[in-house]
C-alpha positions in Angstrom: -40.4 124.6 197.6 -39.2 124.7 194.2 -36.8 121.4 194.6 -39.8 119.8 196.5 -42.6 120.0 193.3 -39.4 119.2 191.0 -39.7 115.8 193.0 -43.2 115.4 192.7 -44.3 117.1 195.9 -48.2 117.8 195.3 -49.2 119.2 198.5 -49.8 123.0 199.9 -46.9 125.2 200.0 -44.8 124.4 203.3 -44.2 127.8 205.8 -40.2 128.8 204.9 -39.9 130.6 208.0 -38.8 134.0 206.3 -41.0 137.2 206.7 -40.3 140.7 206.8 -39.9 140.5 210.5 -37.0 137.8 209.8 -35.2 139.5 207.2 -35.0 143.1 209.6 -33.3 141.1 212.3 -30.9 139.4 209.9 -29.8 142.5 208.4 -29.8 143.9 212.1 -27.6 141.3 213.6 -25.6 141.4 210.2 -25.1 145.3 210.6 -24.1 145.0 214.3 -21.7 142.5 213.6 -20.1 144.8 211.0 -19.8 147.4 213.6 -18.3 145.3 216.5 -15.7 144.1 213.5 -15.0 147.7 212.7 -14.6 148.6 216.1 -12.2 146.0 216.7 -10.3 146.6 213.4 -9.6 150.4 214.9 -8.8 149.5 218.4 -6.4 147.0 216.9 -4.2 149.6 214.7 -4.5 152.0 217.7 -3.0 149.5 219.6 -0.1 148.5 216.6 0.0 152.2 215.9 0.9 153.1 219.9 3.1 150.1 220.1 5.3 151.5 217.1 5.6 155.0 218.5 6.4 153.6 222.0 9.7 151.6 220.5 10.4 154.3 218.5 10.6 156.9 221.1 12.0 155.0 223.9 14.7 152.3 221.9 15.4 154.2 218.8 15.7 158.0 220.5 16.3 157.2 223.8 13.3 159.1 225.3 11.8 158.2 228.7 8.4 158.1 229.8 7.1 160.5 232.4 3.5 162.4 233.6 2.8 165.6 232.7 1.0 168.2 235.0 -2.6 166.6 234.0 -1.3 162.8 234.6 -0.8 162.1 230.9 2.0 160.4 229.8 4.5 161.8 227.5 8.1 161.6 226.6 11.0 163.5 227.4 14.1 163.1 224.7 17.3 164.1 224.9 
């Protein structure tokens, strides 16, 4: 509005469209996006993190894979 009088814009002030109502879902999408990002950031160096122990385990110690008694899977080593 400010650019518009700086033209010469004499008429009633134009609606901008932001209202408190606007500004809590901004900062609500904004917030959920952070937390889908976060979430993703984790999963990701879970995923490099389990990828790392795998090679290490199995190519570098020689270990194979196997279930245990509950079905979950860990290594045996020589």
């Amino acid at each position: 509005m400010q650019e518009l009088r700086r033209r010469g814009y004499t008429g009633p002030s134009l609606p901008t469209g932001v209202t408190p109502e606007t500004l809590r879902q901004s900062n609500q999408a904004l917030q959920q996006q952070y937390d889908r990002n976060n979430r993703s950031w984790a999963n990701n160096s879970r995923r490099t993190t389990n990828a790392i122990e795998d090679y290490t385990y199995r190519a570098i110690r020689g270990c194979e894979v196997v279930k245990d008694a509950k079905g979950n899977r860990t290594y045996i080593c020589p």
